[in-house]
KEKE-3310 file (N, C-alpha, C; in steps of 0.2 Angstrom, whole numbers, plus 5000, padded with zeros to 4 digits):
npx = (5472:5483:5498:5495:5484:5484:5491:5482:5473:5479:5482:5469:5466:5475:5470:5461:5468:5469:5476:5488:5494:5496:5503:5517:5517:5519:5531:5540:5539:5540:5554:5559:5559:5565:5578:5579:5574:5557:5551:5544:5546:5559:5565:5567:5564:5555:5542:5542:5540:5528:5518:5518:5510:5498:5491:5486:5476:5480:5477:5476:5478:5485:5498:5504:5506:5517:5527:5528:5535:5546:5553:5556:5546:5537:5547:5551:5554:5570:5571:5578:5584:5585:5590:5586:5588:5584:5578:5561:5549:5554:5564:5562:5569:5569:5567:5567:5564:5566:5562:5562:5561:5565:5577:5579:5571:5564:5573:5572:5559:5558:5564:5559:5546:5550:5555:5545:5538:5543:5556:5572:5583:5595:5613:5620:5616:5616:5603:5603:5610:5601:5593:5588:5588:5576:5564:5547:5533:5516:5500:5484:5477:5464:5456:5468:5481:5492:5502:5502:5507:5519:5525:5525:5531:5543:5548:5549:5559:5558:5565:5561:5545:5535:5523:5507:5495:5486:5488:5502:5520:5530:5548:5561:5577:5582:5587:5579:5566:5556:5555:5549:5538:5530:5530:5520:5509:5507:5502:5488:5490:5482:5489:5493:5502:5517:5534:5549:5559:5564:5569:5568:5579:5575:5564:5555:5546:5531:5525:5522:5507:5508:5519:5517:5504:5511:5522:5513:5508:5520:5523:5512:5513:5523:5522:5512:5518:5522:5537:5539:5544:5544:5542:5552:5552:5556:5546:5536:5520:5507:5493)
npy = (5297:5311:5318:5331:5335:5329:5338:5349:5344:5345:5358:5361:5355:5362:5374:5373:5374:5390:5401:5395:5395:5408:5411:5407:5413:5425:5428:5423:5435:5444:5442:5442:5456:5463:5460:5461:5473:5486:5485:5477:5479:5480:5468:5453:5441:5447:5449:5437:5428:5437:5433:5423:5421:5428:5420:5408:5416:5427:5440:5458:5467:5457:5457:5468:5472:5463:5466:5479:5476:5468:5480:5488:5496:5490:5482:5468:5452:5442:5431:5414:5406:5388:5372:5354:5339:5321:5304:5295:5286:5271:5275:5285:5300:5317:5334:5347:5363:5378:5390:5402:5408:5402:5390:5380:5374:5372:5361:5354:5349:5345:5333:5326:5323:5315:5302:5298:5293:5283:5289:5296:5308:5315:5318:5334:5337:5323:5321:5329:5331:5323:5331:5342:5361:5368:5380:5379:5377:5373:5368:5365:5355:5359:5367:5371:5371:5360:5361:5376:5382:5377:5381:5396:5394:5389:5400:5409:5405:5395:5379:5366:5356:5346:5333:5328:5317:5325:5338:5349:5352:5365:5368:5376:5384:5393:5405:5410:5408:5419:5426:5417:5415:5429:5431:5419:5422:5435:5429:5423:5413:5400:5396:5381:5379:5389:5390:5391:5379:5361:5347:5330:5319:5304:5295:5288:5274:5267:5252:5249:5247:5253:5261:5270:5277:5282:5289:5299:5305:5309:5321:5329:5332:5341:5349:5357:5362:5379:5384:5378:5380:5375:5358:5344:5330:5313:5303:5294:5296:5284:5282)
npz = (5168:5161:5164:5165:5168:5181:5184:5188:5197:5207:5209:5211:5224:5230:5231:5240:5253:5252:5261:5265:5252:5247:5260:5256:5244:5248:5255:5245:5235:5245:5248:5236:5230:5241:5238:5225:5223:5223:5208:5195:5183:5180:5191:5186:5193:5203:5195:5191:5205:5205:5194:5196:5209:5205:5197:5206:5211:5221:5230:5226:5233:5244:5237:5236:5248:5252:5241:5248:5260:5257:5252:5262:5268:5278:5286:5295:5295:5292:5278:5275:5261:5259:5254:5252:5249:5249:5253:5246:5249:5242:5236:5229:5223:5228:5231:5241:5242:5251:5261:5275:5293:5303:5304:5310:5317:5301:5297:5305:5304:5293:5291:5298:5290:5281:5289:5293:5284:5278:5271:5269:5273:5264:5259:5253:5237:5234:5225:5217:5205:5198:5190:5181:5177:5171:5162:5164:5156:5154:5145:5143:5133:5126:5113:5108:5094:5091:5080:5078:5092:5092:5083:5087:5100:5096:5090:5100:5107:5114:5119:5116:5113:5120:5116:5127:5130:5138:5136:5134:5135:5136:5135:5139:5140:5157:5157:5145:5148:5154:5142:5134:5141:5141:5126:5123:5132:5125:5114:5118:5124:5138:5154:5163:5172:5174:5175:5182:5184:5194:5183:5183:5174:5174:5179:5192:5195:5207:5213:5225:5233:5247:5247:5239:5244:5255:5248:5242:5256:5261:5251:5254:5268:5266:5257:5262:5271:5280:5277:5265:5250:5236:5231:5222:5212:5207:5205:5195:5191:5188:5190)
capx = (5473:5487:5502:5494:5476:5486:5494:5475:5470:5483:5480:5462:5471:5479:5465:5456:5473:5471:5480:5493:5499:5498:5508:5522:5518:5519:5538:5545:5538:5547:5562:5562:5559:5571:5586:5582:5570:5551:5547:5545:5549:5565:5567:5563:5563:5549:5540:5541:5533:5522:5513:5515:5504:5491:5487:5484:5471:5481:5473:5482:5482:5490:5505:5508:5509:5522:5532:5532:5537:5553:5557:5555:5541:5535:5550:5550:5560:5574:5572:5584:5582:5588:5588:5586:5589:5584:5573:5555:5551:5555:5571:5560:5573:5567:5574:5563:5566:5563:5559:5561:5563:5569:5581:5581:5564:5560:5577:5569:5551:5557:5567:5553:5541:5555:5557:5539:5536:5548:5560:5576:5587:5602:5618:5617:5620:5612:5601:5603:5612:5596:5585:5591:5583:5574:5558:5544:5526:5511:5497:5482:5478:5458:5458:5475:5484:5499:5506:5502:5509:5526:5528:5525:5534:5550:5549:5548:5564:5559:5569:5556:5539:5532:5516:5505:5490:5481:5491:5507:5524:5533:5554:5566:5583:5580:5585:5575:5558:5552:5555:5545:5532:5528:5528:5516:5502:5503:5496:5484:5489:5485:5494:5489:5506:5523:5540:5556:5558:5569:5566:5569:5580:5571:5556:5554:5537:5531:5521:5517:5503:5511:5525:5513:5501:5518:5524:5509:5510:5525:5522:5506:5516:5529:5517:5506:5523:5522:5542:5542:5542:5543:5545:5552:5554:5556:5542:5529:5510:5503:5486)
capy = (5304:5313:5323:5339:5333:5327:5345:5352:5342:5347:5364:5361:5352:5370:5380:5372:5377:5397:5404:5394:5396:5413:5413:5404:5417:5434:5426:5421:5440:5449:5442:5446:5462:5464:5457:5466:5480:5483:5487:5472:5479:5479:5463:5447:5436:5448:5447:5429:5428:5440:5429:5417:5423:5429:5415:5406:5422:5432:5449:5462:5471:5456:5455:5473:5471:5458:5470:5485:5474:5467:5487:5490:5500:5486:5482:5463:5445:5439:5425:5412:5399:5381:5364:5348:5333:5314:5299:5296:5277:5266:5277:5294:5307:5322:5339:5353:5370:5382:5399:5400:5415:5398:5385:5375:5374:5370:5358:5348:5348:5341:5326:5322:5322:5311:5300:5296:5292:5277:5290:5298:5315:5314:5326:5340:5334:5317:5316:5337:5328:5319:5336:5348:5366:5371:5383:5374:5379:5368:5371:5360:5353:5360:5373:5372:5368:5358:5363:5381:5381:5372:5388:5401:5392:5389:5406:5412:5405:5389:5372:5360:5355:5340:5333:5324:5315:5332:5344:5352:5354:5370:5370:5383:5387:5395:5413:5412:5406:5425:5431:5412:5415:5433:5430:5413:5424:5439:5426:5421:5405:5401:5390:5378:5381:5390:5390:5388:5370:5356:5342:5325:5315:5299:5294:5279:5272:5263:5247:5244:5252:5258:5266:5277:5280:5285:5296:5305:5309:5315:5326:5335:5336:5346:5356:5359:5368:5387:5385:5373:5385:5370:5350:5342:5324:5308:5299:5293:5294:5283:5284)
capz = (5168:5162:5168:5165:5172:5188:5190:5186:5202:5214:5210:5215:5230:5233:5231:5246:5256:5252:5264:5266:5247:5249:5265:5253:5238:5250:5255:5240:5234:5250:5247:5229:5232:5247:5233:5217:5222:5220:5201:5193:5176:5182:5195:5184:5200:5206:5190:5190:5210:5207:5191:5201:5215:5202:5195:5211:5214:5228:5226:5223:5241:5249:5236:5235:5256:5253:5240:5253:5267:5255:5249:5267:5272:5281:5290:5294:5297:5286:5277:5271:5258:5257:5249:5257:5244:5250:5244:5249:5249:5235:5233:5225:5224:5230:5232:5243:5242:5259:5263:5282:5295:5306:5299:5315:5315:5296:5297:5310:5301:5284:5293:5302:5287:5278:5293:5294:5278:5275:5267:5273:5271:5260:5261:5248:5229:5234:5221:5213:5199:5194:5188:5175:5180:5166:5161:5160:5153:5154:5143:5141:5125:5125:5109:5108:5087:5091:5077:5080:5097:5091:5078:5091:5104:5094:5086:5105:5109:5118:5116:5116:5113:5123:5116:5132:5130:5138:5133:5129:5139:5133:5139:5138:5145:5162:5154:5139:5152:5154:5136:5130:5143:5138:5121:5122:5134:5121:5108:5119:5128:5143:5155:5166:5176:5170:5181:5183:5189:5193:5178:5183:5169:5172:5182:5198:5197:5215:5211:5230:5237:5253:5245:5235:5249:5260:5246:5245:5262:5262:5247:5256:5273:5264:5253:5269:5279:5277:5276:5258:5241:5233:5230:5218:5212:5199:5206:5191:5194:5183:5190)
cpx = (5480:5493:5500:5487:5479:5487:5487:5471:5473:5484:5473:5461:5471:5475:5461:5460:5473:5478:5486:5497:5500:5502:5513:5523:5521:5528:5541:5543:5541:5554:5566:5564:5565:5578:5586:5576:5562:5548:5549:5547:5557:5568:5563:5562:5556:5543:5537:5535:5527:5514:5511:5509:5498:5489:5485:5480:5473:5477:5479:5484:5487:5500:5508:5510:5515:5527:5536:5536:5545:5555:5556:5552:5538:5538:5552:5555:5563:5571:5576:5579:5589:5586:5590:5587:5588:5580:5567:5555:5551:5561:5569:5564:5568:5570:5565:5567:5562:5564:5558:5564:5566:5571:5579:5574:5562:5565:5573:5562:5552:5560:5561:5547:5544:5556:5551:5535:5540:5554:5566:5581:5594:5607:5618:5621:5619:5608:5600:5605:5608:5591:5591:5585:5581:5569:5554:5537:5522:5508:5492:5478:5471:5460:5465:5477:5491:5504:5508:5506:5517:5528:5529:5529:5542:5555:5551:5556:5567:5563:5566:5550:5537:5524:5512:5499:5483:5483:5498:5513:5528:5540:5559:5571:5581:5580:5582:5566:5554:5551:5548:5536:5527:5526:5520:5509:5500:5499:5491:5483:5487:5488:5491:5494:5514:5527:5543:5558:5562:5565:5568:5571:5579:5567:5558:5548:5538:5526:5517:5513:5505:5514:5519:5510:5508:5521:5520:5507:5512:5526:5516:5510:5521:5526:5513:5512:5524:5531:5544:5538:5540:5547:5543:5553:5553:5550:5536:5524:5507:5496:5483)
cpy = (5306:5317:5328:5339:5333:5334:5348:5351:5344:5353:5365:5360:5359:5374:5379:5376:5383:5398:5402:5393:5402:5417:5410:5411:5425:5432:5426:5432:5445:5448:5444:5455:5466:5465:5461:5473:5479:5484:5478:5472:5479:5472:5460:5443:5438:5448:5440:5426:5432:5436:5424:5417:5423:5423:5409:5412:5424:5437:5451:5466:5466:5458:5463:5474:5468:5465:5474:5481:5472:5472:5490:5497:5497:5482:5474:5457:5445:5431:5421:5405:5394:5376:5359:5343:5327:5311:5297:5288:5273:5268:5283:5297:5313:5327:5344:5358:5375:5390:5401:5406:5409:5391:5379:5371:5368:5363:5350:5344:5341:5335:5322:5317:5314:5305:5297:5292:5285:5281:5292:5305:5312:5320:5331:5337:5327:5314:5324:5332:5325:5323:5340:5353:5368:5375:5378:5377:5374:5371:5367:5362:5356:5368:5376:5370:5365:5362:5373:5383:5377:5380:5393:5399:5391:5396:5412:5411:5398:5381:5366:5360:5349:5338:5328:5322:5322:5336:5343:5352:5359:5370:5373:5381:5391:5404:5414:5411:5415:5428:5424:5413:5422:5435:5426:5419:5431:5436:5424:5415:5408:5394:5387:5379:5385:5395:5390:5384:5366:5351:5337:5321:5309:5298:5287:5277:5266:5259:5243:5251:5257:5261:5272:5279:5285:5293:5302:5309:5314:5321:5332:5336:5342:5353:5360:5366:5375:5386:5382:5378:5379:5363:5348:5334:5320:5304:5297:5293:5292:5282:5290)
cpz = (5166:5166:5169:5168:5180:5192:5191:5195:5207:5214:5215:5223:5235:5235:5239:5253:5255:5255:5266:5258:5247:5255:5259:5248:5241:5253:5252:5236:5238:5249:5242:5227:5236:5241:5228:5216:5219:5214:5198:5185:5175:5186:5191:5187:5205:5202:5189:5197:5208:5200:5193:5206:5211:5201:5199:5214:5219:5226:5230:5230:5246:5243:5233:5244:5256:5249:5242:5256:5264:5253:5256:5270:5276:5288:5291:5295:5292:5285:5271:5268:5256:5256:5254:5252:5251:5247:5251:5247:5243:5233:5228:5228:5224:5232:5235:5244:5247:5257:5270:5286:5304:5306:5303:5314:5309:5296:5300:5307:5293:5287:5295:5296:5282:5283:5292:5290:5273:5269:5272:5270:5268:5260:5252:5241:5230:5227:5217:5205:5194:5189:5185:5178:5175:5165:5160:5159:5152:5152:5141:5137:5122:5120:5106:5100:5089:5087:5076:5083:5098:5088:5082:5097:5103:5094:5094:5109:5114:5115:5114:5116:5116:5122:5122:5129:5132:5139:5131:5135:5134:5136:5136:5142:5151:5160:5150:5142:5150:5148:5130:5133:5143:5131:5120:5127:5129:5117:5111:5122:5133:5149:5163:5173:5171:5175:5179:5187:5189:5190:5180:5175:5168:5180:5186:5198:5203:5214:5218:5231:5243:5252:5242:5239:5252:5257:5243:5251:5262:5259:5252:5262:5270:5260:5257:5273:5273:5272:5270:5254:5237:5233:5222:5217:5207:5201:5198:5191:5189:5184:5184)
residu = (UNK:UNK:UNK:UNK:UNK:UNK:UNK:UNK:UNK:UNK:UNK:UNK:UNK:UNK:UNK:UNK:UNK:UNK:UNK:UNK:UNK:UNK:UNK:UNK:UNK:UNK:UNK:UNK:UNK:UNK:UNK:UNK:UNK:UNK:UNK:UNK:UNK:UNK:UNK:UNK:UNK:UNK:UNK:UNK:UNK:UNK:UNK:UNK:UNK:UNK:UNK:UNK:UNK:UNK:UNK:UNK:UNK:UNK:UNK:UNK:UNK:UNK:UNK:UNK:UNK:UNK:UNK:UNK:UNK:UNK:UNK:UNK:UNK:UNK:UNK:UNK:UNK:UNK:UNK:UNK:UNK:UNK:UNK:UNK:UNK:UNK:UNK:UNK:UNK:UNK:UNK:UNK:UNK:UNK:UNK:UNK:UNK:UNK:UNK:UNK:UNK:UNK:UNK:UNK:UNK:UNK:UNK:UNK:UNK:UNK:UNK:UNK:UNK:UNK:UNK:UNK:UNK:UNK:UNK:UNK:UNK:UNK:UNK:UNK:UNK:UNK:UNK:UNK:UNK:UNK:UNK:UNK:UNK:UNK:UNK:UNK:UNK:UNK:UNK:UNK:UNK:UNK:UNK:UNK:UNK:UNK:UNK:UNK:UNK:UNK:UNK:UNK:UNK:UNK:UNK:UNK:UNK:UNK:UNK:UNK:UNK:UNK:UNK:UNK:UNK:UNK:UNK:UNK:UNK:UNK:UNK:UNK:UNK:UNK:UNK:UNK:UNK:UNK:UNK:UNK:UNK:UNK:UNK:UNK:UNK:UNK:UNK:UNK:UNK:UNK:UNK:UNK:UNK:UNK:UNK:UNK:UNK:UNK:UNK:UNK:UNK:UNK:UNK:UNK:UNK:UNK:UNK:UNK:UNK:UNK:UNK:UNK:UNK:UNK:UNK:UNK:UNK:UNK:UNK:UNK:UNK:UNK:UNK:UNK:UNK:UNK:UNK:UNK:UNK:UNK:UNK:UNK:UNK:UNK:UNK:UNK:UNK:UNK:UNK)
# end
């Protein structure tokens, strides 16, 4: 299976979790909110959560809840975001990104998960240096024209085309993401996921069994805490 099957399955993964992707999506949508106000034709960070949510099927009363509560009709916690950088076992860099109304708390949580897992917490810029922050678009390959989808994607302003075995990767400049990813859904794509994400410049593959067990672990403890928006990492899953 490839890359884009794999993320297909970990979506599936998610689904089973509702409520706790939806606890992640109504946060990262209060905050945006809170920062750049609630019209999203105006707030592109709210625009950007708020596709996000849809396509993980929030409906629409929870994430118009979330927008009052960040334009404050709602009233509500503050919350602060921060990055963790360390390596999971075999020496995967990993970087998570939090969303937390208590640091101490999540601080504590992610060491543990890290600790537990045969990995370890690194000081900040550990291993940031390893991911270029890019757009990225996924698109799988069913119905799809490569060459098509090369033409509408260049012409849209994206940098790259990446062909996979089951689909497509689409990458942009992180400014140019909302004007590629607007473009590419007028013609009709659609996408299996499409972010603004930290890209690993090269890849670890773990050849023992335990380190791969351990480093799935630790991926699902950290995707499981309400307080983790997102993890990132070089690991390679050749499964």
């Amino acid at each position: 299976m490839g890359r884009i099957g794999n993320i297909i399955n970990r979506k599936g993964k998610q689904d089973a979790k509702r409520a706790s992707v939806f606890t992640k999506h109504a946060r990262a949508i209060t905050v945006a909110a809170k920062e750049g106000g609630a019209d999203p034709e105006y707030n592109a960070a709210l625009k950007t959560t708020i596709d996000k949510a849809k396509a993980d099927n929030m409906p629409n009363d929870n994430i118009k809840r979330a927008i009052d509560k960040g334009a404050g009709a709602g009233g509500g916690e503050d919350y602060f975001s921060n990055t963790y950088e360390g390596y999971g076992p075999g020496g995967v860099a990993v970087i998570v990104e939090t969303l937390t109304d208590n640091k101490n708390r999540t601080a504590g949580n992610i060491r543990y998960y890290f600790d537990k897992n045969g990995g370890n917490l690194g000081t900040t810029g550990c291993v940031g240096f390893m991911f270029d922050r890019k757009g990225q678009i996924l698109i799988a390959a069913e119905n799809v024209s490569e060459e098509q989808l090369m033409d509408d994607a260049l012409e849209a302003g994206a940098d790259d085309i990446i062909t996979e075995e089951d689909g497509f990767e689409v990458v942009t400049a992180p400014e140019d993401f909302n004007a590629v990813r607007d473009a590419l859904v007028e013609k009709g794509y659609e996408f299996v996921s499409a972010d603004i994400k930290l890209i690993p410049q090269t890849t670890t593959v773990l050849d023992n069994e335990g380190q791969v067990k351990a480093m799935e672990k630790l991926i699902d403890l950290l995707e499981d805490d309400d307080d983790v928006q997102n993890v990132y990492h070089n690991w390679e899953i050749t499964e």
